[in-house]
C-alpha positions, -999 to 999 in steps of 0.1 A, spaced: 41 262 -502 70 256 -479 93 281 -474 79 302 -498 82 342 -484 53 362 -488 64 391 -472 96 413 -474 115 414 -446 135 449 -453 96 461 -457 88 450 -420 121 467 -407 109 498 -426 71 499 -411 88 490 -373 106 521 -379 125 525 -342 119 493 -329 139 459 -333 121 429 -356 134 399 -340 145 365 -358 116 350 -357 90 377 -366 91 375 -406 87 341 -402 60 340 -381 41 371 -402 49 351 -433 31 318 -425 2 341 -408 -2 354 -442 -4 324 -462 -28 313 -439 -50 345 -446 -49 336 -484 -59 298 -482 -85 312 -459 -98 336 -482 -92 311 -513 -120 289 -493 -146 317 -488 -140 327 -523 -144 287 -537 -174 286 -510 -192 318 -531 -183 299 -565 -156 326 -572 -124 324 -587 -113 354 -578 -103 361 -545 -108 398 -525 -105 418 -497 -138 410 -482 -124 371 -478 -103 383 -456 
């Protein structure tokens, strides 16, 4: 996966609204959320599903 982004980083200005996003944040938020989705693409494999949804999160 690398340095793959996940996430939009003008999106994470937008939602912070007033408040600064440093440097580092979209990177950070971006390999959190990978994380999420190998973690949910265990619980789905673990259920025998090749699908994967909200409640693997």
């Amino acid at each position: 996966m690398g340095s793959e982004w996940i996430i939009v980083k003008s999106k994470i200005k937008e939602i912070a609204g007033q408040y600064n996003v440093s440097a580092d944040f979209p990177e950070v938020l971006n390999e959190k959320v990978k994380q999420m989705v190998r973690d949910a693409i265990k619980r789905a494999e673990a259920n025998n599903r090749k699908t994967i949804m909200g409640r693997d999160i």
